[in-house]
TILUMLUM-803679 format. One record per residue (C-alpha): x, y, z; residue in three letters. Coordinates in Angstrom, 2 decimals. Layout:
<nodes>
{node {X; Y; Z}; 'ALA'}
...
</nodes>
This chain:
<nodes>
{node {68.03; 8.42; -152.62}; 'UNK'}
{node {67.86; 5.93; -149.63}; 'UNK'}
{node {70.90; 6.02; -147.25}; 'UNK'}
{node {73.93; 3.48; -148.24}; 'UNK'}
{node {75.34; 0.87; -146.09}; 'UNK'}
{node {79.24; 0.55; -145.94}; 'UNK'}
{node {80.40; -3.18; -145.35}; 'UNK'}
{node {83.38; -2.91; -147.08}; 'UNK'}
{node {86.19; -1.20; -144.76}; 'UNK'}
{node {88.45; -3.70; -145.35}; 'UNK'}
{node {88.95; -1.59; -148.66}; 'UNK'}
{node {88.56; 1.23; -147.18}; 'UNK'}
{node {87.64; 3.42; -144.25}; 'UNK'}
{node {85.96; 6.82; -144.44}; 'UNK'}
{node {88.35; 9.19; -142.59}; 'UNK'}
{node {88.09; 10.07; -139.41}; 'UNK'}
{node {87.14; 13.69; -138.24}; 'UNK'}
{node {90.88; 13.94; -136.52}; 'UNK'}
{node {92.50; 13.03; -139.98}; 'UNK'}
{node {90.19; 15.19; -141.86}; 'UNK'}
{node {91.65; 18.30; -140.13}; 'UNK'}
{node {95.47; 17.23; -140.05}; 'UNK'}
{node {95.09; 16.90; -143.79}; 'UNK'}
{node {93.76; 20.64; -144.36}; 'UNK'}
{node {96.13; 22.34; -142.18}; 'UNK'}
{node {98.86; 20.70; -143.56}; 'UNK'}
{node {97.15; 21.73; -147.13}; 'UNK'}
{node {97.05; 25.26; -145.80}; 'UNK'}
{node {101.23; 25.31; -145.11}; 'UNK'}
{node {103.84; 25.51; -147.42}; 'UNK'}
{node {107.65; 24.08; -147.05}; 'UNK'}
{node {109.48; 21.38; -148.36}; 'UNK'}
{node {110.63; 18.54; -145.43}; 'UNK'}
{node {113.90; 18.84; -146.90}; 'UNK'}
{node {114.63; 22.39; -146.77}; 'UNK'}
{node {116.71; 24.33; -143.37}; 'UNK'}
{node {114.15; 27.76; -143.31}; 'UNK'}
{node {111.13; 28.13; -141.05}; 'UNK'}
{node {108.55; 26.69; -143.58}; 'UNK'}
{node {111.20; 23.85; -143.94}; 'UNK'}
{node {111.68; 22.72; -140.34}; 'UNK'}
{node {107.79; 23.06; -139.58}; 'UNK'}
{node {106.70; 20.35; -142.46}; 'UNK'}
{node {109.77; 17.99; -141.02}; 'UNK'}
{node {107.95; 18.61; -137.51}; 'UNK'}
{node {104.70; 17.77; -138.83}; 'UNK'}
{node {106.07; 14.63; -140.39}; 'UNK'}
{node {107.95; 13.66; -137.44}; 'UNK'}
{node {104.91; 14.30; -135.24}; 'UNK'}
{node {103.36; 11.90; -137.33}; 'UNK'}
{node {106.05; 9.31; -137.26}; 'UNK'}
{node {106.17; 9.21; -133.42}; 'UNK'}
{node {101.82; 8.83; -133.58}; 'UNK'}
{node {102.38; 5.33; -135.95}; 'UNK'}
{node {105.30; 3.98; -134.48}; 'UNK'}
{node {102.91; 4.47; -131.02}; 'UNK'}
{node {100.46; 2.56; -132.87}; 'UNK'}
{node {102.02; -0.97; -132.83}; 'UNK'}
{node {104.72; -0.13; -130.34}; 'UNK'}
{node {107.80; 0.25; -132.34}; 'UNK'}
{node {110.60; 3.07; -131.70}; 'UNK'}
{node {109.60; 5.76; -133.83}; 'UNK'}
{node {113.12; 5.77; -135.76}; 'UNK'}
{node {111.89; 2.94; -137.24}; 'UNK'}
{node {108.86; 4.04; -139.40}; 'UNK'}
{node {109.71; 4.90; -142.98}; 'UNK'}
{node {106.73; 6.40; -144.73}; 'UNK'}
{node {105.74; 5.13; -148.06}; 'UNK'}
{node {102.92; 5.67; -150.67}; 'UNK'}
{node {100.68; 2.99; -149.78}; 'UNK'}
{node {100.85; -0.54; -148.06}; 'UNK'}
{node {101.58; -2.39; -151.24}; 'UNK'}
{node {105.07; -0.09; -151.34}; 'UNK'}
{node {105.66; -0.59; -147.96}; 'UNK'}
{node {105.36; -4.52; -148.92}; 'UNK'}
{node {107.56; -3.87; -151.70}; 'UNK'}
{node {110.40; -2.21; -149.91}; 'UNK'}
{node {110.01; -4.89; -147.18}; 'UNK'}
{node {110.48; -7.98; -149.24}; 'UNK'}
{node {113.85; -7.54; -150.87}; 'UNK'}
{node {117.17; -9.90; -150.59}; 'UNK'}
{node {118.95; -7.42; -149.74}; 'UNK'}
{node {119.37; -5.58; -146.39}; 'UNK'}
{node {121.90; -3.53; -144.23}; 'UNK'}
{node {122.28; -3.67; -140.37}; 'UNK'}
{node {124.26; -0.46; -139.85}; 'UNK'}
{node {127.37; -0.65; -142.93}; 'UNK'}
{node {127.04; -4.72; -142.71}; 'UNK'}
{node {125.01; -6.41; -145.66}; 'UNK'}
{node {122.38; -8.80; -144.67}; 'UNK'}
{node {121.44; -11.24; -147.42}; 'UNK'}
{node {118.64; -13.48; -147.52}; 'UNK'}
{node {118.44; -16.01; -150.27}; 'UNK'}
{node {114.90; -17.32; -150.33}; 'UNK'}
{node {111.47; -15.69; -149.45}; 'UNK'}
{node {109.18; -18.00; -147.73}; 'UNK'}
{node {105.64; -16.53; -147.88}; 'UNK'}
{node {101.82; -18.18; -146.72}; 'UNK'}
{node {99.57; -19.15; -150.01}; 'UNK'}
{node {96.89; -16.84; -148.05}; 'UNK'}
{node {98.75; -13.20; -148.69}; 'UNK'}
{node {97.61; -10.21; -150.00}; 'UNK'}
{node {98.83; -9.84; -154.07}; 'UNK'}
{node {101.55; -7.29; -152.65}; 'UNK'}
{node {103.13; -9.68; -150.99}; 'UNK'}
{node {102.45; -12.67; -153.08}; 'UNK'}
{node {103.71; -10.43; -156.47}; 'UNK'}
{node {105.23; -7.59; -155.22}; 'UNK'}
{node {108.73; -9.12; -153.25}; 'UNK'}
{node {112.03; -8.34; -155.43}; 'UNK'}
{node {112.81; -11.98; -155.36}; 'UNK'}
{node {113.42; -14.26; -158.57}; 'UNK'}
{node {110.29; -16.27; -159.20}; 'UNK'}
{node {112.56; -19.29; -158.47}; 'UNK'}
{node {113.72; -18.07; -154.86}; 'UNK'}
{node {110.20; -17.87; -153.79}; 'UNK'}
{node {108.53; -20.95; -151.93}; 'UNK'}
{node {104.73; -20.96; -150.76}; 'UNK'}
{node {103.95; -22.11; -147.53}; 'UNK'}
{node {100.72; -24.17; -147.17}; 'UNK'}
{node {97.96; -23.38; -144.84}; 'UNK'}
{node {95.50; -25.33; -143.11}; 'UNK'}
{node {91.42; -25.44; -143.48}; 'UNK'}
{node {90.94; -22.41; -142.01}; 'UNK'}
{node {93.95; -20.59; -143.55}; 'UNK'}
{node {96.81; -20.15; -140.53}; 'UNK'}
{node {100.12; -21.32; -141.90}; 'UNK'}
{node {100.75; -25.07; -140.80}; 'UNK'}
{node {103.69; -25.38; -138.55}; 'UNK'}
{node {104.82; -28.69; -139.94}; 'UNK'}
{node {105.63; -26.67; -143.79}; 'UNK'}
{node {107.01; -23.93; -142.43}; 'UNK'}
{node {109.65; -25.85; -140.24}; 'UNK'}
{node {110.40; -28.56; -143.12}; 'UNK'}
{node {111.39; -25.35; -145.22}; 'UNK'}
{node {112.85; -23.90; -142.76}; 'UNK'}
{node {114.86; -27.23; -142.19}; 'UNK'}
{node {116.02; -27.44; -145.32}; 'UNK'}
{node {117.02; -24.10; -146.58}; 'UNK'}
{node {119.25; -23.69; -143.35}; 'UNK'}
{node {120.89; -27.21; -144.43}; 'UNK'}
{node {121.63; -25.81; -147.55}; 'UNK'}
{node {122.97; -22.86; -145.85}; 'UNK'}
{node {120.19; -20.13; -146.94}; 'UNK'}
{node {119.32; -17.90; -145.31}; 'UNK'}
{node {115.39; -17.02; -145.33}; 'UNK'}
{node {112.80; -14.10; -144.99}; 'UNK'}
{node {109.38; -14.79; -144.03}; 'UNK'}
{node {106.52; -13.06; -144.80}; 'UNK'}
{node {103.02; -13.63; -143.17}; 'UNK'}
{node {100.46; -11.57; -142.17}; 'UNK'}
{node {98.45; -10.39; -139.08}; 'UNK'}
{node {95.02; -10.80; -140.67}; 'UNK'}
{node {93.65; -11.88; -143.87}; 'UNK'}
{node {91.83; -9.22; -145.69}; 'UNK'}
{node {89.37; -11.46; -147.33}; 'UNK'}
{node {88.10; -13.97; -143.94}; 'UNK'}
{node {89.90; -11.92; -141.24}; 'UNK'}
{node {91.83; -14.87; -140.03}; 'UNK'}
{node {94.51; -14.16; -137.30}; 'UNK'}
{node {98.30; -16.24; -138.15}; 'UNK'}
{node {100.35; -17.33; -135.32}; 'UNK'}
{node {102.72; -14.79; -135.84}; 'UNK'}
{node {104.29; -14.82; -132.89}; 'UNK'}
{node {105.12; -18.15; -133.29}; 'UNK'}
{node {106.12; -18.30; -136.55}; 'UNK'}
{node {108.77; -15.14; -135.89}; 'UNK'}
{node {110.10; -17.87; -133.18}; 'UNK'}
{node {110.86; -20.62; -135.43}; 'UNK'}
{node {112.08; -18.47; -138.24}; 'UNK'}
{node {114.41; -16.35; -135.48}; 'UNK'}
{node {116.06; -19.73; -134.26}; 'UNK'}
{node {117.46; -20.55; -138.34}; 'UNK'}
{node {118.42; -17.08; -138.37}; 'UNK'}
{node {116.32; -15.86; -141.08}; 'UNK'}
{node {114.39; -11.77; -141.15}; 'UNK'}
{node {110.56; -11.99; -140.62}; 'UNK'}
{node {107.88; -9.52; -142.09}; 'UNK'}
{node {104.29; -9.03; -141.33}; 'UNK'}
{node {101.76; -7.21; -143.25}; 'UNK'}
{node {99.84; -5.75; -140.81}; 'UNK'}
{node {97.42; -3.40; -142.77}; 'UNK'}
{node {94.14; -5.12; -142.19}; 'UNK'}
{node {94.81; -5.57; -138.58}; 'UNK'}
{node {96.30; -2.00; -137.70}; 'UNK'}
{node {94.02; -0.06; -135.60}; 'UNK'}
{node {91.20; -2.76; -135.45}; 'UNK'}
{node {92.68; -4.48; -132.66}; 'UNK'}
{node {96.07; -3.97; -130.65}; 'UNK'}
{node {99.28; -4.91; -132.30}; 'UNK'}
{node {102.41; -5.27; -130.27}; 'UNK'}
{node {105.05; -4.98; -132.72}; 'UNK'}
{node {107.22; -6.13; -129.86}; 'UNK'}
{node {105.06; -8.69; -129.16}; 'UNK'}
{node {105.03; -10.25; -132.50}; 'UNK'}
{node {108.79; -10.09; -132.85}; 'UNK'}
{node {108.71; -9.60; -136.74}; 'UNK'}
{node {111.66; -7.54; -137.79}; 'UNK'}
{node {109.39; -5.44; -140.19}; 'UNK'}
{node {106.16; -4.71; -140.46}; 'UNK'}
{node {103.75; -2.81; -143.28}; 'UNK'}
{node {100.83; -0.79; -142.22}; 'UNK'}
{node {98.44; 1.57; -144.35}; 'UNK'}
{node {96.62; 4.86; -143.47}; 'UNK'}
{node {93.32; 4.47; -145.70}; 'UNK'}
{node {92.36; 1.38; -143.25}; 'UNK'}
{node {92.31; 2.69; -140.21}; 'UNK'}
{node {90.77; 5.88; -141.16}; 'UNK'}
{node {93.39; 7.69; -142.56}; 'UNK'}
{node {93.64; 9.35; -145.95}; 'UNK'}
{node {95.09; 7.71; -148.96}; 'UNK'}
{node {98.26; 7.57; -150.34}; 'UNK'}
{node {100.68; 7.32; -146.95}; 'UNK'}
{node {101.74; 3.97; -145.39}; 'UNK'}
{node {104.52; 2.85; -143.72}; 'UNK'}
{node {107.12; 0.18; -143.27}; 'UNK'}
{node {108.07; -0.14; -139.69}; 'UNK'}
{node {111.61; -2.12; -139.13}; 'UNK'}
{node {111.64; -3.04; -135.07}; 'UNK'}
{node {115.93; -2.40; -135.34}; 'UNK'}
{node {116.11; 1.32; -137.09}; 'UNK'}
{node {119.79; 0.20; -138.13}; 'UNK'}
{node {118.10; -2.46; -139.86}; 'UNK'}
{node {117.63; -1.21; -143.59}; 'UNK'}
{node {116.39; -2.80; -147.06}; 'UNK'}
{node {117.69; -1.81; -150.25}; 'UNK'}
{node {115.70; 1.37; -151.64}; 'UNK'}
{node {113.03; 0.83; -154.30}; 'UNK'}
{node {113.14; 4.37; -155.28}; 'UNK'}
{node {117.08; 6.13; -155.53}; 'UNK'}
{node {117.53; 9.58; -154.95}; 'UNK'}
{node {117.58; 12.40; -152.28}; 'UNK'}
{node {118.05; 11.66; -148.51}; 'UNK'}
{node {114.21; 11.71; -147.22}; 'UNK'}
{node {113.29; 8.89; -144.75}; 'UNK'}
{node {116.95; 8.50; -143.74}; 'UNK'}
{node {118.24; 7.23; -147.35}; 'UNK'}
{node {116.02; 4.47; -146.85}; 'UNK'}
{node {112.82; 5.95; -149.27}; 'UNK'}
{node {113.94; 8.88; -151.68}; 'UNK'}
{node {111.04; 11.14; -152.58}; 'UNK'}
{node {109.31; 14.23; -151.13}; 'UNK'}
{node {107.24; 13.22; -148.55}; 'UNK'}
{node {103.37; 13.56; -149.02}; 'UNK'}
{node {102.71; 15.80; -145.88}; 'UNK'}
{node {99.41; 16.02; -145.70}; 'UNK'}
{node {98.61; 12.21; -145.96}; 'UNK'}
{node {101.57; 11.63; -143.55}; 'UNK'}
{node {99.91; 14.04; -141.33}; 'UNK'}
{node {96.15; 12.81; -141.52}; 'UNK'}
{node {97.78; 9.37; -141.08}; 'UNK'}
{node {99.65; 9.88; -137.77}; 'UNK'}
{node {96.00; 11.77; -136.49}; 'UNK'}
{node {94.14; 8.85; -137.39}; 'UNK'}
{node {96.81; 6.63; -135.95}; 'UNK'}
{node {96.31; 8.62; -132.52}; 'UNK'}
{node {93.06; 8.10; -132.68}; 'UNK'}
{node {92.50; 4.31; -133.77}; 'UNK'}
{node {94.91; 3.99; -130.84}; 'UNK'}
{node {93.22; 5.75; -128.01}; 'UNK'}
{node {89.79; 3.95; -129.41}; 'UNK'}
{node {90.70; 0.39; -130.17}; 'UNK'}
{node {89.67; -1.88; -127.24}; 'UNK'}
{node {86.46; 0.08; -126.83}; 'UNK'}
{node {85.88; -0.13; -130.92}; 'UNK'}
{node {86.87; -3.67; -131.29}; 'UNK'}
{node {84.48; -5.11; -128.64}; 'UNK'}
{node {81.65; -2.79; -129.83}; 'UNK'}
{node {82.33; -4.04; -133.74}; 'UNK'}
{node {82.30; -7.85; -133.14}; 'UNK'}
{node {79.40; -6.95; -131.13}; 'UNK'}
{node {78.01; -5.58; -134.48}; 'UNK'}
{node {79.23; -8.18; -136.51}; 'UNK'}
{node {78.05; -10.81; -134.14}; 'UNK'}
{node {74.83; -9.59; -134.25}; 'UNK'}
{node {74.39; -9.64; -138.49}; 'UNK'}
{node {76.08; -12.99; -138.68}; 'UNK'}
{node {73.45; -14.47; -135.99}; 'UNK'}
{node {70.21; -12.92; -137.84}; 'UNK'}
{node {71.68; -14.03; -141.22}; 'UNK'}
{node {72.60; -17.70; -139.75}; 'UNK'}
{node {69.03; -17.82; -137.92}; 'UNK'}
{node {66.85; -16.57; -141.22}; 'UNK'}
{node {69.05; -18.07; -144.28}; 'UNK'}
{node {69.81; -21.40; -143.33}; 'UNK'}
{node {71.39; -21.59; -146.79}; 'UNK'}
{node {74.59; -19.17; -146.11}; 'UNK'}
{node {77.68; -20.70; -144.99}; 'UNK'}
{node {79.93; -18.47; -142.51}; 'UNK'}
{node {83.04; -19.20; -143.45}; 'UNK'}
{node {86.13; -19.28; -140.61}; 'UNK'}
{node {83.68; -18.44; -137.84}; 'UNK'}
{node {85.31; -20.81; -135.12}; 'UNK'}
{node {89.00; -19.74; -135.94}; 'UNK'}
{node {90.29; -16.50; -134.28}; 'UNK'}
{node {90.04; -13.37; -136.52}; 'UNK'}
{node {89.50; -9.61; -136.65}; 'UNK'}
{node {86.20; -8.49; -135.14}; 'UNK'}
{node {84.92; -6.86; -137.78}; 'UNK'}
{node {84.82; -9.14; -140.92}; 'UNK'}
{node {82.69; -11.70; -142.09}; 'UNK'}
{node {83.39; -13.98; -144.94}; 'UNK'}
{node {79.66; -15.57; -146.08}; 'UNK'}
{node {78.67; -17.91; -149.28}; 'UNK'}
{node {75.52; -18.54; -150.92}; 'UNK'}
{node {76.68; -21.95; -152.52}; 'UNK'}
{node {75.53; -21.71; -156.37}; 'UNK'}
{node {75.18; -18.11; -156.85}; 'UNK'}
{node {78.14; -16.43; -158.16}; 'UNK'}
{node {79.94; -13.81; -155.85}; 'UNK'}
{node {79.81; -11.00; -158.30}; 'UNK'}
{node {75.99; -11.69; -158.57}; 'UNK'}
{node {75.20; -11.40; -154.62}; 'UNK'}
{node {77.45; -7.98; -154.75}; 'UNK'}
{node {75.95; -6.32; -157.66}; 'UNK'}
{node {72.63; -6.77; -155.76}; 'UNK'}
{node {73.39; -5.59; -152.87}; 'UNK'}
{node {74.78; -2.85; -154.28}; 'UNK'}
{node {71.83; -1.86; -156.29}; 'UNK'}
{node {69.60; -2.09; -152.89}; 'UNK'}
{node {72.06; 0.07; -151.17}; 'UNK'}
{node {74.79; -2.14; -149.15}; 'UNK'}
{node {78.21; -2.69; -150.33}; 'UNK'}
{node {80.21; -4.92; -149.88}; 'UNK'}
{node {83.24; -7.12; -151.59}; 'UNK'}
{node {83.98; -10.29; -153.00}; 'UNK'}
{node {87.46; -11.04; -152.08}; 'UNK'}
{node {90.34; -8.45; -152.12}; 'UNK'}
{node {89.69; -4.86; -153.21}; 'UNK'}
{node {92.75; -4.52; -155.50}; 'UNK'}
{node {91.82; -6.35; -158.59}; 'UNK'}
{node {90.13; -3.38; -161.12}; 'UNK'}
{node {86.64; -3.88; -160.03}; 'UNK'}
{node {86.84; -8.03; -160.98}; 'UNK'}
{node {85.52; -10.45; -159.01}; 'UNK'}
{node {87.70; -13.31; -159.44}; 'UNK'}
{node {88.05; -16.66; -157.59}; 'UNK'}
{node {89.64; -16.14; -154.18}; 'UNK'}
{node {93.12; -17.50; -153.91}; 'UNK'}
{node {92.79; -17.47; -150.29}; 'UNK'}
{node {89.68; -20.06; -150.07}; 'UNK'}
{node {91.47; -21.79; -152.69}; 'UNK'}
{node {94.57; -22.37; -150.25}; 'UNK'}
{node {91.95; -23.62; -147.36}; 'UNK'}
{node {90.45; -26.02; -149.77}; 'UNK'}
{node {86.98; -24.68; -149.77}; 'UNK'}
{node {84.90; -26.64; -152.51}; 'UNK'}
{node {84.97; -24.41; -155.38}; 'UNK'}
{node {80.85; -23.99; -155.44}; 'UNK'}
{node {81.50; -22.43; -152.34}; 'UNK'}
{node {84.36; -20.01; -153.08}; 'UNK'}
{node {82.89; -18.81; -155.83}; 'UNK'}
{node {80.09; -17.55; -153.84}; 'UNK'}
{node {81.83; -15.84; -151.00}; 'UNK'}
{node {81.42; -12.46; -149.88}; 'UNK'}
{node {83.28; -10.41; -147.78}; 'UNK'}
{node {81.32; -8.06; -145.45}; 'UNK'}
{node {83.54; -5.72; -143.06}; 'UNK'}
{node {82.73; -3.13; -140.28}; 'UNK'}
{node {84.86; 0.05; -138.95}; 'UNK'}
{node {85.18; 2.99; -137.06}; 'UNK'}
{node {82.00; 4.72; -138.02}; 'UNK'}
{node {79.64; 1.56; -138.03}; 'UNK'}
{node {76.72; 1.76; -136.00}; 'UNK'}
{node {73.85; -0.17; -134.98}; 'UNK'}
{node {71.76; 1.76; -137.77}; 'UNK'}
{node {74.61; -0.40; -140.35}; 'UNK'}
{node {73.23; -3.53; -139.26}; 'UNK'}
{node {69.55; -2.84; -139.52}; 'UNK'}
{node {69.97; -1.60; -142.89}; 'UNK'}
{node {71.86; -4.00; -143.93}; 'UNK'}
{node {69.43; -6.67; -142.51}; 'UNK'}
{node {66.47; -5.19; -144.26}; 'UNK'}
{node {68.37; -5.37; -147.61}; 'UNK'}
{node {69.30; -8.74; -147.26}; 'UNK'}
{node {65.86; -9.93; -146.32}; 'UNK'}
{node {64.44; -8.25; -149.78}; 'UNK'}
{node {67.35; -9.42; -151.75}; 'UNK'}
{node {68.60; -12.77; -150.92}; 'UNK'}
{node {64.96; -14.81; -151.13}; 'UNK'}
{node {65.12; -13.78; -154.90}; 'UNK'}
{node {68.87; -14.99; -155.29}; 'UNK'}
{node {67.96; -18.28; -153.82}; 'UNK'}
{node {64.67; -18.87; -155.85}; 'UNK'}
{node {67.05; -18.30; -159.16}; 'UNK'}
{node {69.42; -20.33; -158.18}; 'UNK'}
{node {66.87; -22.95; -157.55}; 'UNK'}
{node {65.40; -22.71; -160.97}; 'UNK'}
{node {68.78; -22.74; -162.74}; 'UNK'}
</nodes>
């Protein structure tokens, strides 16, 4: 069988050598986190190891990260009403959130449908100033008090927000700001500090972790949100559950290692990226790069072959070794309209064609040749059907 091509990290990343071996010799031990004997203490030193390795990651104090399952729980626990700061409640009444977010934000807060407002977004997807300051505005007038969620980087174009910014505005009415960070952890540098959200979610299985760890990171560790899952004492009170050690483990390896790599692997990736997106551009007049003049993560590229469905342009990749995605990769294997090109307004001929194609850690120059020789055999077929449709 000819060699595959992996464009598709935004899903998923293979793990990284460093992970790989965290994972198995935290396999090979035995002891519960929670227990006082040896065994005991040495799995709460392997998960506190790892805890000080992600907090390092995006710059937060390390008595801040509270290991989850997965990004979509650490979304979850994030986006609830209700919060402590030390033994004083923290309430926020409304959840303001950009029409671009991942489906774990968009459908997995703990607010009522009816305490949820969508924030608009401009042509190329960042949240527009104007809507989040007249909501802002006018919840503060009413005396609510808000959280806002919006992310680093979209998973389906790459798109950077204005964070920053937006944790400015939101800071001066007083409300608690969130970022999902998960596509953009690792990939390039993210200041948690920097950014000046009050909570942030980040998952291992992007950045070359294994799966099933991920973390919410809260930049005030007095700052707490009501548990999703009641019971024992793990993570400070704040997420009941034995911990998965291993994942936690490979996570915080691959965390020390996306960190010591990123500047170097994010210039060397757009590099990569660059380099497919000019070729395709230069032989296949007929794709349309999508977002290519806005800011976003160096390794994705969001491309459309107006007329031919998404699902079509995937499956035939696929079968000629290259895969890739058509927007996010947590919808059962369908390929739906995006929601996200929807929001930018993208003519629906267009959306309905877009792929997603996404480099990582272990992309190499080899990637793009392959993938270029795939596209050249597959794409002149695609366009003559469309043509005769």
């Amino acid at each position: 069988m000819n060699q595959r091509t992996y464009l598709d990290h935004n899903a998923t990343s293979p793990v990284r050598p460093e992970a790989r071996e965290a994972l198995l010799e935290a396999l090979d031990a035995t002891g519960n986190g929670s227990s006082v004997h040896g065994e005991g203490r040495a799995s709460r030193a392997t998960i506190d190891k790892a805890r000080g390795r992600v907090a390092a990651l995006v710059g937060a104090p390390a008595g801040g990260v509270m290991f989850t399952s997965c990004g979509t729980e650490a979304d979850t626990l994030a986006l609830t009403p209700d919060f402590h700061r030390g033994e004083t409640p923290v309430t926020c009444d409304v959840l303001l959130v950009s029409a671009v977010e991942h489906a774990a934000v968009l459908r997995g807060h703990r607010f009522p449908a009816e305490r949820v407002e969508i924030l608009p977004v401009d042509a190329r997807g960042r949240v527009r100033p104007d809507g989040l300051d007249a909501a802002l505005d006018r919840h503060t007038a009413a005396g609510r008090r808000a959280l806002v969620s919006v992310m680093v980087a979209n998973n389906e174009t790459g798109v950077l927000q204005p964070v920053a910014e937006v944790a400015r505005r939101a800071h001066a009415h007083g409300a608690l700001v969130h970022s999902d960070a998960v596509q953009a952890a690792g990939r390039m540098a993210v200041s948690m500090p920097a950014l000046g959200v009050d909570l942030m979610s980040i998952s291992a299985h992007k950045l070359g972790g294994a799966p099933g760890a991920g973390a919410l990171i809260v930049a005030d560790p007095d700052l707490r949100p009501a548990p999703v899952f009641a019971g024992g004492a793990q993570e400070r009170g704040r997420r009941a559950g034995s911990e998965n050690v291993p994942a936690i483990a490979a996570f915080g390896a691959a965390a020390l290692a996306a960190a010591a790599a990123v500047e170097v692997d994010a210039a060397r990736i757009n590099g990569l990226r660059a380099r497919l997106e000019d070729a395709l551009r230069c032989e296949f007049p007929e794709l349309v790069l999508l977002v290519g003049d806005v800011d976003r993560l160096p390794n994705t590229s969001c491309l459309a072959l107006p007329g031919v469905p998404a699902e079509t342009i995937v499956i035939a990749l696929d079968l000629a070794g290259v895969a890739v995605s058509a927007g996010a990769a947590c919808s059962s294997g369908k390929v739906a309209a995006s929601h996200v090109l929807g929001a930018m307004g993208v003519p629906e001929r267009i959306a309905r064609s877009a792929i997603r194609l996404s480099f990582g850690w272990s992309s190499g120059e080899e990637d793009v040749d392959r993938a270029l020789g795939v596209f050249r055999r597959v794409l002149p077929g695609l366009v003559r059907r469309r043509a005769a449709a």
